[in-house]
C-alpha positions in Angstrom: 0.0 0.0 0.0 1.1 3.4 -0.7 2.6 5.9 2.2 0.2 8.4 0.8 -2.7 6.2 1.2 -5.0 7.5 4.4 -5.5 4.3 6.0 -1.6 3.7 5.9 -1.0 7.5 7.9 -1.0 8.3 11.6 -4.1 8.5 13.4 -6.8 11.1 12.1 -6.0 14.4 14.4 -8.5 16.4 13.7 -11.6 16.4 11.9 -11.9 17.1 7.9 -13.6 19.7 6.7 -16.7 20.7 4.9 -15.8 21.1 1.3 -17.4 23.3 -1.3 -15.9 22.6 -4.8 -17.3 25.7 -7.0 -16.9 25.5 -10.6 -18.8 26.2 -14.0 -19.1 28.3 -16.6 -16.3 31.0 -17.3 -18.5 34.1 -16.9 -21.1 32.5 -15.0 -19.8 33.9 -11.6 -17.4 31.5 -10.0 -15.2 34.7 -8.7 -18.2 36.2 -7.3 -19.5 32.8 -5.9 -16.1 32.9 -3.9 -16.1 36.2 -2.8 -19.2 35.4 -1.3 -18.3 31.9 0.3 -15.3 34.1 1.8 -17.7 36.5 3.4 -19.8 33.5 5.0 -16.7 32.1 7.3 -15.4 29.9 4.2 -11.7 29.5 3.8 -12.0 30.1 0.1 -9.3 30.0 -2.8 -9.6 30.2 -6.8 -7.7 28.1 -9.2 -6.0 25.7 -6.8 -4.2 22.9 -8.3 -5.9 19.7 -8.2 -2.9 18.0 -6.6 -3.1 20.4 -3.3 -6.1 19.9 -2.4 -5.7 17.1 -1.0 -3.0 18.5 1.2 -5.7 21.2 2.4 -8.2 18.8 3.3 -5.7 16.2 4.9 -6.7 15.5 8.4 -3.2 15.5 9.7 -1.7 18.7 8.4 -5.1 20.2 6.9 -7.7 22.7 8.8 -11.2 21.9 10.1 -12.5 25.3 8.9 -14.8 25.3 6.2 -13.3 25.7 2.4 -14.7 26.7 -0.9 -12.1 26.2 -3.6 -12.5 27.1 -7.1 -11.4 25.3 -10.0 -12.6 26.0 -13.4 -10.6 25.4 -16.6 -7.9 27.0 -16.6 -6.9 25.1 -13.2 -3.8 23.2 -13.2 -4.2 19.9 -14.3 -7.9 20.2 -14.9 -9.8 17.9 -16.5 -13.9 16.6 -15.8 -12.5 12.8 -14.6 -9.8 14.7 -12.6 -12.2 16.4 -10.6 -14.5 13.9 -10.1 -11.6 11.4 -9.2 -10.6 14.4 -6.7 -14.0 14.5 -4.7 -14.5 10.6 -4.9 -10.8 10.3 -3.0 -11.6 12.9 -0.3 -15.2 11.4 0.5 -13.4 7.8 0.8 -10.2 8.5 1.7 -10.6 11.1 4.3 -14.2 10.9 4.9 -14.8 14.6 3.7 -18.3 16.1 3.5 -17.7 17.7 -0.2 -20.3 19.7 -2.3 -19.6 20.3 -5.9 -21.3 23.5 -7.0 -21.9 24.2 -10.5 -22.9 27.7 -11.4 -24.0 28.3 -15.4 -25.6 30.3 -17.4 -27.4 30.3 -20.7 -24.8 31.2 -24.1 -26.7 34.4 -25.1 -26.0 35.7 -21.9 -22.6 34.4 -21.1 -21.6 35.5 -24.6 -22.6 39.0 -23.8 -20.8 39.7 -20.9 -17.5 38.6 -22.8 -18.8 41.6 -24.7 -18.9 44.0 -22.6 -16.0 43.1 -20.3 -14.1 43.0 -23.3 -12.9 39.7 -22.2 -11.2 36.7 -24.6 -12.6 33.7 -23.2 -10.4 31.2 -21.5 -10.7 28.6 -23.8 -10.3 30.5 -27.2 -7.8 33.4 -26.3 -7.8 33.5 -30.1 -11.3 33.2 -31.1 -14.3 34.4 -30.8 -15.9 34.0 -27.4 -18.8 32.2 -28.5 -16.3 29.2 -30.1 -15.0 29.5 -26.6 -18.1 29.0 -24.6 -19.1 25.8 -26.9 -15.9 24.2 -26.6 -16.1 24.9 -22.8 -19.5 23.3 -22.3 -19.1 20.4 -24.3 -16.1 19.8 -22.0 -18.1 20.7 -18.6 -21.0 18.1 -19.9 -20.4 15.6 -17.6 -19.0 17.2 -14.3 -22.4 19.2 -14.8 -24.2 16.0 -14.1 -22.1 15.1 -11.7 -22.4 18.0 -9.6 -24.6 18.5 -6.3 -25.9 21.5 -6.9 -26.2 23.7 -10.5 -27.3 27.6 -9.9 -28.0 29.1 -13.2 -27.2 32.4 -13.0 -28.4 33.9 -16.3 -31.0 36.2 -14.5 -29.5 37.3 -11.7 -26.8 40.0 -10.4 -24.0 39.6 -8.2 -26.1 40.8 -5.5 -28.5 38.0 -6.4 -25.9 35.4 -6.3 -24.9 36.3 -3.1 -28.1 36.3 -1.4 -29.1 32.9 -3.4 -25.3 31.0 -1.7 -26.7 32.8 1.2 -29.7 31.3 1.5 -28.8 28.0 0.7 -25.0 27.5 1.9 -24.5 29.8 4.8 -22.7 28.2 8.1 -26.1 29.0 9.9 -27.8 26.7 8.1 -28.4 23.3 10.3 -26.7 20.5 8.2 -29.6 17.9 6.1 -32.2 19.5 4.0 -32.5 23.5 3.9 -35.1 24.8 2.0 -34.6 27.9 -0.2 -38.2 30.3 -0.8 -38.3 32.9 -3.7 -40.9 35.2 -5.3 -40.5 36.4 -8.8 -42.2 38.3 -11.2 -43.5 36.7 -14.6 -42.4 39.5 -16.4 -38.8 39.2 -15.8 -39.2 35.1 -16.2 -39.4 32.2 -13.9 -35.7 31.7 -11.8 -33.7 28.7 -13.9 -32.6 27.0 -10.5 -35.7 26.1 -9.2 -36.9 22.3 -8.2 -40.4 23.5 -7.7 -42.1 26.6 -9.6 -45.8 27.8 -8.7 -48.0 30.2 -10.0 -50.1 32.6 -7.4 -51.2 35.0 -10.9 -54.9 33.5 -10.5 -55.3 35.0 -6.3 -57.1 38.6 -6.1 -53.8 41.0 -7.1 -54.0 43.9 -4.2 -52.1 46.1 -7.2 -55.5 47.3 -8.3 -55.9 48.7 -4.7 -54.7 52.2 -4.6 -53.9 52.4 -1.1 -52.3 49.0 -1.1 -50.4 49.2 -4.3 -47.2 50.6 -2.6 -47.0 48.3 -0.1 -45.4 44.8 -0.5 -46.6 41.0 0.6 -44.6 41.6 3.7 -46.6 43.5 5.1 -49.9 42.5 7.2 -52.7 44.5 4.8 -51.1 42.8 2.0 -51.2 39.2 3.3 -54.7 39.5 5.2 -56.1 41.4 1.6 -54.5 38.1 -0.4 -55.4 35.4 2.2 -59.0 36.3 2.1 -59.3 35.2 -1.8 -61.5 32.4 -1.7 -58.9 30.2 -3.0 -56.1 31.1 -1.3 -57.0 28.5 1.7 -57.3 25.2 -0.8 -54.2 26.2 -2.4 -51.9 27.0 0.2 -53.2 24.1 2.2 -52.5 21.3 -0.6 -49.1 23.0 -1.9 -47.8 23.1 2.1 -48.8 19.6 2.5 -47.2 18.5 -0.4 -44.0 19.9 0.0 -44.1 18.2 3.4 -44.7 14.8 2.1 -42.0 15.3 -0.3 -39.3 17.1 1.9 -38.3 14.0 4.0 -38.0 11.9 0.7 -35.5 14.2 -0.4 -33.7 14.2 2.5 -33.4 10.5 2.6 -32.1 10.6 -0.9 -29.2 12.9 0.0 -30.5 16.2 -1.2 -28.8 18.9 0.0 -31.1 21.7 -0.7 -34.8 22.3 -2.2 -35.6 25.3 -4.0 -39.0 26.5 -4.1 -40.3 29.9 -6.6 -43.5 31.4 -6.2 -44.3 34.0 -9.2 -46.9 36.7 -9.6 -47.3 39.7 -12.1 -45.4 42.1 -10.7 -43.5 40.0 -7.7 -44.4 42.6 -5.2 -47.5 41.2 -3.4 -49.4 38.0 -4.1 -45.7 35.9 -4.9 -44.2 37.4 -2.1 -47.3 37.0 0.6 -47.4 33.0 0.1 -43.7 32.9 0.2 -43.5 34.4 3.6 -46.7 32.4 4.5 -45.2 29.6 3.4 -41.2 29.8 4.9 -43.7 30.6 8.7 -45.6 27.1 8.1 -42.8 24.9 6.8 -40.7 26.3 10.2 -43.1 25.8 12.4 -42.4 21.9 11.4 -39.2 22.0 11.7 -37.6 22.6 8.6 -34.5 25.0 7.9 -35.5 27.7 5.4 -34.9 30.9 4.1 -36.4 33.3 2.0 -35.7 35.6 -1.0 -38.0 38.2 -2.6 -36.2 38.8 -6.1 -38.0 41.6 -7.4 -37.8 43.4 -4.1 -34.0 42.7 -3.3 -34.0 44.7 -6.9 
C-alpha cells in the first residue's frame, strides 16, 4: 500500500472539513460565488491545483474550517475525470463532506458579458468567445451531471448570487435539507434553478388597490387582503402539504437543498405573501429555510 494512502497515515487528528468545490461556466460567476463563500466564514481559494487539495483537506496537516475552492478550466491539471476522481478520494479516503457547486448560465448571456467586459474567453484566447463557450461546455458536460448543486445564474446579479449561496450555503444553516423560498415576477421570467415553480397569478392581485399598491406581501394588509381570496386556503393548504410529504423523501435521498419559486405579475405582493406564508408554516415543522424576494432585493 502506498505511504500516501489515508489508511496507511498516523491516526486522524483532527476532523476534515466541509468542502465546497465551486466550478462552471467561465462568466457564469465563480469569482463572485467565492467572494461570497469568503464573506460566509469559508476559507475560500480560486484556481487551486488539483494536486493540493488534498494536502488542504488532509486530516493531519489540513484545517477543520470550512473551504470553498475554485477550480474552473484554466486550473492546473484540470480535467472533468480529474475532478470527479478528486472528490471521490476525499469522501473515501478522508471521509470529507464535499459539495460540488456548478454555477451556469445560458450562451446568449454568457456570450454578452465577454462583450462588454471586453474579455477573450479562457478557452479560445484566439477566437471568438462564443467558439470558446461551446468548446467549454461540451467539455463541462459531464461534471455538470455530476455535480450536487447547479445555480444558473443567467437572471441574476452579483447581488442576487450572493443572497441565493446565502440562503442556501450559509454556516447557519443546520446541516440535512435547507429549504430555499423565492418570489419572482413573470415579467422578468421564472428563476432557472428552481426544483419546484408555482404560479399565485390567479389570487385577487391587491395592485389594483390604490392604497395598497405601494406596499409589499410583507406587510400585514397585504397578506390579510391576499389570504382572504376564496382560494387562497385550498391552495396554500395542498401545496404546504405536499412539499411536506416530499421534503423527507428528499432528504433521505441525500439532497442537499430544495428550491422553491412562487411568481406573480409584478413580484411585489401575491408571490411574495405565500412565500412568507409559506417559509412561517414549513418552520413551524421544523424545517430550515430561508427566504428571498427577487424583485424586491432589486
Amino acid at each position: 500500500m502506498s505511504e500516501t494512502s489515508p489508511t496507511s497515515r498516523k491516526q486522524v487528528r483532527r476532523p476534515t472539513p466541509m468542502v465546497m468545490l465551486v466550478t462552471g461556466m467561465s462568466g457564469a460567476g465563480r469569482s463572485t460565488a467565492i467572494a461570497a463563500f469568503e464573506d460566509m466564514g469559508y476559507e475560500a481559494l480560486d484556481n487551486l491545483p488539483l494536486y493540493l487539495i488534498d494536502h488542504l483537506v488532509e486530516p493531519m496537516s489540513g484545517t477543520a474550517h470550512p473551504m470553498a475552492l475554485g477550480i474552473s478550466t484554466q486550473t492546473r491539471d484540470f480535467s472533468t475525470r480529474a475532478v470527479i476522481e478528486t472528490v471521490e478520494y476525499l469522501r473515501r479516503g478522508w471521509n470529507a463532506g464535499v459539495m460540488v457547486l456548478f454555477l451556469d448560465c445560458v450562451d446568449d448571456i454568457l456570450l454578452q458579458r465577454f462583450s462588454e467586459t471586453r474579455r477573450r474567453h479562457p478557452m479560445a484566447p484566439a477566437e471568438s468567445a462564443g467558439e470558446g463557450i461551446a468548446r467549454e461546455r461540451v467539455l463541462l458536460t459531464a461534471l455538470r451531471e455530476d455535480a450536487d448543486a447547479v445555480i444558473d445564474t443567467t437572471q441574476m446579479t452579483p447581488h442576487d448570487l450572493k443572497s441565493e449561496l446565502k440562503a442556501r450555503f450559509s454556516l447557519g444553516v443546520s446541516h440535512g435539507l435547507a429549504v430555499s423560498i423565492q418570489s419572482f415576477s413573470y415579467k422578468r421570467g421564472a428563476p432557472h434553478e428552481a426544483d419546484m415553480v408555482l404560479d399565485c397569478r390567479f389570487l385577487r392581485n391587491p395592485y389594483w388597490e390604490e392604497s395598497l399598491r405601494p406596499l409589499d406581501g410583507r406587510d400585514d394588509r397585504i397578506q390579510d387582503f391576499v389570504s382572504k381570496d376564496p382560494l387562497f386556503r385550498g391552495f396554500f393548504d395542498r401545496v404546504a402539504d405536499l412539499i411536506l410529504m416530499l421534503l423527507p423523501a428528499y432528504k433521505r435521498e441525500g439532497k442537499a437543498y430544495f428550491s422553491i419559486a412562487l411568481g406573480c405579475s409584478g413580484g411585489r405582493h401575491r408571490s411574495v405573501t405565500v412565500s412568507e406564508l409559506l417559509a412561517q408554516h414549513l418552520e413551524t415543522q421544523g424545517w430550515q429555510t430561508s427566504v428571498r424576494h427577487r424583485e424586491l432585493d432589486r
